[in-house]
GUMI-119549 format. One record per atom (N, C-alpha, C): residue in three letters; chain; atom name; x, y, z. Coordinates in nm, 2 decimals. Last residue first. Layout:
BEGIN
REC, ropa, milum, figu, c1, c2, c3
REC, ala, A, CA, X, Y, Z
...
END
This chain:
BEGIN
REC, ropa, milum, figu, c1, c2, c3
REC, unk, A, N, -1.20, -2.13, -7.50
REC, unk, A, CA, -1.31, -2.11, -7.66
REC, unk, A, C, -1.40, -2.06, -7.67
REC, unk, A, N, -1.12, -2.10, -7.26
REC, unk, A, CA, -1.07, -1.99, -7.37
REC, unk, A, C, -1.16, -2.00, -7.51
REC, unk, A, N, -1.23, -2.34, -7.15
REC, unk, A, CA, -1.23, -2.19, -7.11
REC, unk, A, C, -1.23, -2.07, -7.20
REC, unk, A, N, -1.12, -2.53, -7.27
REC, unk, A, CA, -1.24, -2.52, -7.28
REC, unk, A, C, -1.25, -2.42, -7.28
REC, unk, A, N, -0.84, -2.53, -7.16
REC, unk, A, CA, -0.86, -2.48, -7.32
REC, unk, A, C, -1.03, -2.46, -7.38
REC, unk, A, N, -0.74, -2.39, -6.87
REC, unk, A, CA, -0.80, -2.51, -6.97
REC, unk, A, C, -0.87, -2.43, -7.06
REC, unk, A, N, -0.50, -2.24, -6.71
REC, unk, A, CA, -0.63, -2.23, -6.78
REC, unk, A, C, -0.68, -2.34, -6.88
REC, unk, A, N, -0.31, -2.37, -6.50
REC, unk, A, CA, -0.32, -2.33, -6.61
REC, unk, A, C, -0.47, -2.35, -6.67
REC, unk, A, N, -0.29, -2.30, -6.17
REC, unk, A, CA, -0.37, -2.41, -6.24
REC, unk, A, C, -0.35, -2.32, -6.40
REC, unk, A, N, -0.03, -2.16, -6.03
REC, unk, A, CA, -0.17, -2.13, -6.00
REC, unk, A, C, -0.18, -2.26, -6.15
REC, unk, A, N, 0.12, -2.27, -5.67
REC, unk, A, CA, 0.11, -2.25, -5.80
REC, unk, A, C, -0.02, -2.28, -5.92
REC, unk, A, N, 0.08, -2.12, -5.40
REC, unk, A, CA, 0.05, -2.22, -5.46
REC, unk, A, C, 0.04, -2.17, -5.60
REC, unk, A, N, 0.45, -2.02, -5.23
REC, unk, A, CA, 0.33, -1.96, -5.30
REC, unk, A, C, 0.27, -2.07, -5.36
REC, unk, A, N, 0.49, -2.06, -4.90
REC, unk, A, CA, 0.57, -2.08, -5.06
REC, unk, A, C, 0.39, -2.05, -5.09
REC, unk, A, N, 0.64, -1.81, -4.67
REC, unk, A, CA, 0.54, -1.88, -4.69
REC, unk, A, C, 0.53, -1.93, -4.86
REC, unk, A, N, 0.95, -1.80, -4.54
REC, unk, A, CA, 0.85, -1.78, -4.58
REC, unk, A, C, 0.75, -1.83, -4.61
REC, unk, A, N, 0.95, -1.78, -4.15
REC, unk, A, CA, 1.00, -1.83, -4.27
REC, unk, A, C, 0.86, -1.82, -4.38
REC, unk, A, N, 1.07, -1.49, -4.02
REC, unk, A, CA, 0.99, -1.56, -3.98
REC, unk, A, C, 1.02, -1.68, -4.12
REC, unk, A, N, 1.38, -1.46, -3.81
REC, unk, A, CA, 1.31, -1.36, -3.96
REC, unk, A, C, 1.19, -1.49, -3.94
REC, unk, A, N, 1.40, -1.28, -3.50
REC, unk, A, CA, 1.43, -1.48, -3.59
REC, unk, A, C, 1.35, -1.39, -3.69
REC, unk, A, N, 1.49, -1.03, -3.36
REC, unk, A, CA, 1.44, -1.14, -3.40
REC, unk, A, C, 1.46, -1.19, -3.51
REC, unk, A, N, 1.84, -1.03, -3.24
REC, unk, A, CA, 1.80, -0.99, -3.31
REC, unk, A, C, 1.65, -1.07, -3.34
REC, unk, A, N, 1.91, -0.95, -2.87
REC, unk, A, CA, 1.91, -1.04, -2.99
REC, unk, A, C, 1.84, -0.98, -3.11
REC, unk, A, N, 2.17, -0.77, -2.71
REC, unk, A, CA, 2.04, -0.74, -2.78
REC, unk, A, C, 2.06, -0.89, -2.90
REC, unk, A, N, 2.30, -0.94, -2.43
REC, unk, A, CA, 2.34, -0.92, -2.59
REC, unk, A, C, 2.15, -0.89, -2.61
REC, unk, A, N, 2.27, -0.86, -2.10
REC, unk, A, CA, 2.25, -0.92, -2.21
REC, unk, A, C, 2.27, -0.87, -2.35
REC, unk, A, N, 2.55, -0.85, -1.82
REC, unk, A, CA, 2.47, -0.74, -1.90
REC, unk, A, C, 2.38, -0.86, -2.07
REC, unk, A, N, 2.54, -1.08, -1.58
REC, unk, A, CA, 2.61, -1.01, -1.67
REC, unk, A, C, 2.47, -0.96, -1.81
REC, unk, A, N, 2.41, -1.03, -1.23
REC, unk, A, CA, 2.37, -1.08, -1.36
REC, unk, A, C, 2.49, -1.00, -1.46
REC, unk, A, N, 2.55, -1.03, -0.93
REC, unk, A, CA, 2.54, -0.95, -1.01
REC, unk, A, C, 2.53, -1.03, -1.15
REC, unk, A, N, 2.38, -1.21, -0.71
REC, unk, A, CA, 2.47, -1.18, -0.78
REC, unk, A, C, 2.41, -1.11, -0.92
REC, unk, A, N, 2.19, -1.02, -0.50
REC, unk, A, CA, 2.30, -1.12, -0.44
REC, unk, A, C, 2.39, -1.16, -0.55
REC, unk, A, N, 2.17, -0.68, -0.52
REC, unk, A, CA, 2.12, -0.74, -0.55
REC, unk, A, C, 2.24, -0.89, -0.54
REC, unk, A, N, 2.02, -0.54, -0.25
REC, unk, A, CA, 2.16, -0.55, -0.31
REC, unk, A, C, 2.06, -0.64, -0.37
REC, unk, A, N, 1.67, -0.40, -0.18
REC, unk, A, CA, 1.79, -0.49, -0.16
REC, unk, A, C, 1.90, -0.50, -0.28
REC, unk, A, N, 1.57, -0.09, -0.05
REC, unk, A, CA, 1.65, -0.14, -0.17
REC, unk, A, C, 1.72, -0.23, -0.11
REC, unk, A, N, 1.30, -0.04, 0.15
REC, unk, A, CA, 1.41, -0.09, 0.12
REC, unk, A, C, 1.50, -0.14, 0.02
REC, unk, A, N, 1.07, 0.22, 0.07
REC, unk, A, CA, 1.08, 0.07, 0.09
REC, unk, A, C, 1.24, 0.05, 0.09
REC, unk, A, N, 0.91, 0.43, 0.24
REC, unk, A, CA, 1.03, 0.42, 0.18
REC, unk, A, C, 1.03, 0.25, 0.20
REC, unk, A, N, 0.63, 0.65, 0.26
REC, unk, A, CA, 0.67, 0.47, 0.24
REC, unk, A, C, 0.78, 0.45, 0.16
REC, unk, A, N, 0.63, 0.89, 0.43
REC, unk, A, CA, 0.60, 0.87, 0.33
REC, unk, A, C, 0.68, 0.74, 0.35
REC, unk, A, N, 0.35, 1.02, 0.70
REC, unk, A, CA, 0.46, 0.98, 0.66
REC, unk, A, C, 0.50, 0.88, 0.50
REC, unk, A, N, 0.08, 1.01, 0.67
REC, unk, A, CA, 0.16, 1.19, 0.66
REC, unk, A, C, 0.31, 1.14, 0.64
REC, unk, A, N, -0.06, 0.80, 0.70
REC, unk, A, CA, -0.04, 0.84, 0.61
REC, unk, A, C, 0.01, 0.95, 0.55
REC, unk, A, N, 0.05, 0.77, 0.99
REC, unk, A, CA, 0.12, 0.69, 0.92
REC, unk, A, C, 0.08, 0.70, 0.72
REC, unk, A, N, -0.08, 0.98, 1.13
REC, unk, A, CA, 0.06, 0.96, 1.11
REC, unk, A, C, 0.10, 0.88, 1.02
REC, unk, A, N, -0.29, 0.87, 1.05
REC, unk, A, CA, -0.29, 1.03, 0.98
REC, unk, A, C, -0.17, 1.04, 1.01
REC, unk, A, N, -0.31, 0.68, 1.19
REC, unk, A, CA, -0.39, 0.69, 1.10
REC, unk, A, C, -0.31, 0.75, 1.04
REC, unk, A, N, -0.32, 0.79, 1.49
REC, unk, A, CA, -0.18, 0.73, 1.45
REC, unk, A, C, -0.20, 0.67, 1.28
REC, unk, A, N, -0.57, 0.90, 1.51
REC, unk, A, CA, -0.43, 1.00, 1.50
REC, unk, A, C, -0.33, 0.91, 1.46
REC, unk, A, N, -0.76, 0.77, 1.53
REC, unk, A, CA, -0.78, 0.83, 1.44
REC, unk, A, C, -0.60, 0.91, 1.35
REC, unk, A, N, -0.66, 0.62, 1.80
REC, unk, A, CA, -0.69, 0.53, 1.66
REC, unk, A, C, -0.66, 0.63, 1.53
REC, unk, A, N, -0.73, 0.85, 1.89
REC, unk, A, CA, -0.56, 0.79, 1.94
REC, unk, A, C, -0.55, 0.70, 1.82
REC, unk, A, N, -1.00, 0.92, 1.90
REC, unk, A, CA, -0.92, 0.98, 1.85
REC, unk, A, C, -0.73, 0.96, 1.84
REC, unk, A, N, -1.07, 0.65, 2.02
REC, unk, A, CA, -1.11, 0.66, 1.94
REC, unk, A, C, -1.01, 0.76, 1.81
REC, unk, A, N, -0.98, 0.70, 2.29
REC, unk, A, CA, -0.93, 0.61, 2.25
REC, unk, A, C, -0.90, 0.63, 2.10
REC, unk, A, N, -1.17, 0.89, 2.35
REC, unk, A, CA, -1.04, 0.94, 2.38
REC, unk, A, C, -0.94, 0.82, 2.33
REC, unk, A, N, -1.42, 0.79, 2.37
REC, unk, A, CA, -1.38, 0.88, 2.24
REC, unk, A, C, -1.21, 0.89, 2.25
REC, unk, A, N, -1.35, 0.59, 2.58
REC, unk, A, CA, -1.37, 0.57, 2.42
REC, unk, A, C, -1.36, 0.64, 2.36
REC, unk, A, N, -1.35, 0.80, 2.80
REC, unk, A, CA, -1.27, 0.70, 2.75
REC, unk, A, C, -1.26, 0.67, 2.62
REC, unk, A, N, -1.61, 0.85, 2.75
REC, unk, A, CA, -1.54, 0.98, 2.77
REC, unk, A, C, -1.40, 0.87, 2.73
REC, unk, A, N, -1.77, 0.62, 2.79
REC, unk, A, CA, -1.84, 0.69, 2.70
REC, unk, A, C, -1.71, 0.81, 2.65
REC, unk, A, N, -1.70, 0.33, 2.88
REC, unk, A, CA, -1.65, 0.45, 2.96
REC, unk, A, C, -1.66, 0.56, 2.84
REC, unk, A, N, -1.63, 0.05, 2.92
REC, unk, A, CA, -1.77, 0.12, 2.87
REC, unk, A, C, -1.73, 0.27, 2.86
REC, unk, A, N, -1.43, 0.02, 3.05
REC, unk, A, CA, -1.40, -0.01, 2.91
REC, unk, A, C, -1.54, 0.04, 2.87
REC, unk, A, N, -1.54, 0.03, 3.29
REC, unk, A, CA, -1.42, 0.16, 3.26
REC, unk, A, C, -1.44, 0.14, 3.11
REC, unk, A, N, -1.68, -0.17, 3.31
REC, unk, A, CA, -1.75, -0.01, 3.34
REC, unk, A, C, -1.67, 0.02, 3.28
REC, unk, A, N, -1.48, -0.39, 3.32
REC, unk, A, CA, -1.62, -0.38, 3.24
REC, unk, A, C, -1.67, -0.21, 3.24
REC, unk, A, N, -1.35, -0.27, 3.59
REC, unk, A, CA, -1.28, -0.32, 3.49
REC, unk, A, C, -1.38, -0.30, 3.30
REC, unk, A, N, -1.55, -0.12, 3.75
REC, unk, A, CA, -1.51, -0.19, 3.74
REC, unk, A, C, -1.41, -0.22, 3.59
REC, unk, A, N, -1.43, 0.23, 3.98
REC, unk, A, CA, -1.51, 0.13, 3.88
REC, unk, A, C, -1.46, 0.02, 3.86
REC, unk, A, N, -1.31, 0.35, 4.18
REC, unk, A, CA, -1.33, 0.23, 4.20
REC, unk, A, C, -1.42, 0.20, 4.08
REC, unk, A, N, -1.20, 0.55, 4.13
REC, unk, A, CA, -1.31, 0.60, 4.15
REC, unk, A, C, -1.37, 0.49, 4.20
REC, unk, A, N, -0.94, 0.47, 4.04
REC, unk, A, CA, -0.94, 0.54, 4.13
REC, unk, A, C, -1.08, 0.59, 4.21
REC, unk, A, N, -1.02, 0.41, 3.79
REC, unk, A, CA, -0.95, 0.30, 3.87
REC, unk, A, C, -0.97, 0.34, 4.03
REC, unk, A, N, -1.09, 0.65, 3.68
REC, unk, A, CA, -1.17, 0.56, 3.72
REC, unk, A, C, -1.17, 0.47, 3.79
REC, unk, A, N, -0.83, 0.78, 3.67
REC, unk, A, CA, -0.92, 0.84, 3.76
REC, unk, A, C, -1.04, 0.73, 3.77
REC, unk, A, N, -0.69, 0.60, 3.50
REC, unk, A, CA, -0.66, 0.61, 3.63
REC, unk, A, C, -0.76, 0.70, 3.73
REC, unk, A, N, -0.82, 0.67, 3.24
REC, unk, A, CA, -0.81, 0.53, 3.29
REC, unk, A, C, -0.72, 0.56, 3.45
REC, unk, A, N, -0.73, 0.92, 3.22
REC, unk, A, CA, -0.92, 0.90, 3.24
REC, unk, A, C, -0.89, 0.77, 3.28
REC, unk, A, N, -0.48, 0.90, 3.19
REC, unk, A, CA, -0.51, 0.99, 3.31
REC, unk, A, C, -0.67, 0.95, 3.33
REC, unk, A, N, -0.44, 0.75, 2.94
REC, unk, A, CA, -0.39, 0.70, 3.09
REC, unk, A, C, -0.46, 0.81, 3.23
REC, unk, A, N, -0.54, 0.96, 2.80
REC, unk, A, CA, -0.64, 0.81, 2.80
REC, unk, A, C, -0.57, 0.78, 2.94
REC, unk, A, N, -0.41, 1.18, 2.81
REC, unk, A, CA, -0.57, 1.20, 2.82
REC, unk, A, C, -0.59, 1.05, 2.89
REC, unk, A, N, -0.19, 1.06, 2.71
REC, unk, A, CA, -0.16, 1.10, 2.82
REC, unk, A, C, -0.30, 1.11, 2.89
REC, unk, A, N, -0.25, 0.99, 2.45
REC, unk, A, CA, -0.20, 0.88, 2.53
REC, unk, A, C, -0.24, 0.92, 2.68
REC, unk, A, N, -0.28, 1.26, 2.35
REC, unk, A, CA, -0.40, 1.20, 2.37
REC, unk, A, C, -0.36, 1.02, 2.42
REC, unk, A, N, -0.03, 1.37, 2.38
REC, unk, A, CA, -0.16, 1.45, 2.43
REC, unk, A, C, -0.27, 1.35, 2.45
REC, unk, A, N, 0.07, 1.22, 2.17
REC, unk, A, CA, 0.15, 1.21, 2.30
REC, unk, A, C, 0.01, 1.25, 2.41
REC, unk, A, N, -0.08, 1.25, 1.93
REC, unk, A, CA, -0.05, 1.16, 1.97
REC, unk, A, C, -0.01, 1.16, 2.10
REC, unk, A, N, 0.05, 1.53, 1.92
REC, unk, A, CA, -0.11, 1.51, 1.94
REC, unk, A, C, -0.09, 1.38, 2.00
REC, unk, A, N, 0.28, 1.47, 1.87
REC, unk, A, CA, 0.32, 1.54, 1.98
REC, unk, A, C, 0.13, 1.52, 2.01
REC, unk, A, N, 0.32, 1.35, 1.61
REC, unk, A, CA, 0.39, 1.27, 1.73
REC, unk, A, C, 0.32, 1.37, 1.86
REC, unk, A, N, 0.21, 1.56, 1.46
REC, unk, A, CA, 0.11, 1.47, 1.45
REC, unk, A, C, 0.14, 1.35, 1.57
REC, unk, A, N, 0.44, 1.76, 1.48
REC, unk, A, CA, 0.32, 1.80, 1.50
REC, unk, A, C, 0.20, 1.65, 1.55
REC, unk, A, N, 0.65, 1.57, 1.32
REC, unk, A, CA, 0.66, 1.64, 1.47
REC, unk, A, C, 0.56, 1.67, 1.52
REC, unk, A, N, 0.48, 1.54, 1.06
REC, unk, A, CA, 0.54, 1.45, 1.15
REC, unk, A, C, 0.60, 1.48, 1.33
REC, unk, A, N, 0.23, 1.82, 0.93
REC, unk, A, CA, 0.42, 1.73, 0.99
REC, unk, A, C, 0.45, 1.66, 1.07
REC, unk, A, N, 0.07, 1.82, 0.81
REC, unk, A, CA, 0.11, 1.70, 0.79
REC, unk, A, C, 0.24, 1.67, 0.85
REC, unk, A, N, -0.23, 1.98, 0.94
REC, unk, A, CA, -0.08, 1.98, 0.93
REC, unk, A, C, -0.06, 1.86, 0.91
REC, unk, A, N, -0.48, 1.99, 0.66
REC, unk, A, CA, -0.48, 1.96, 0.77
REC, unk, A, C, -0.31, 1.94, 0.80
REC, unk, A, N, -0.68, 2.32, 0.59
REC, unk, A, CA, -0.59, 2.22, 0.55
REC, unk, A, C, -0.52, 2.16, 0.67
END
């Protein structure tokens, strides 16, 4: 399981700044070129894991969002009642014709 504490994951991070600035100064130092160094097979991973790490900081830490005030205070609403619907009139039904019944 992987540590999620925020001190722990700041202090890797620190280790692998420090990696990248020291391989970027020994090459500078070696006289490479600008192009070369950025090629720089041992560089890159060292970069790579600096990407990887501030990743895993920022998902180990938790997302507190900001509560804004709110600017004016709304007054509280009255429960409405709903509207009754209206009714529906009934059609009045056809008296049976006298054929029918004979």
């Amino acid at each position: 399981m992987a540590v999620k504490d925020k001190s722990v994951r700041e202090a890797q991070m620190a280790t692998y700044r420090d990696a990248v600035a020291k391989r970027y100064a020994f090459l500078q130092e070696r006289g490479s070129e600008r192009s070369a160094i950025e090629k720089d097979p041992i560089l890159r991973h060292l970069k790579a894991e600096l990407r990887r790490r501030k990743k895993r900081l920022v998902a180990a830490t938790p997302q507190v969002k900001p509560k804004q005030a709110p600017a004016v205070a709304e007054p509280a609403k009255k429960e409405e009642k709903p509207k009754e619907k209206p009714k529906k009139k009934e059609k009045a039904k056809k008296p049976a014709t006298e054929e029918s019944n004979e």
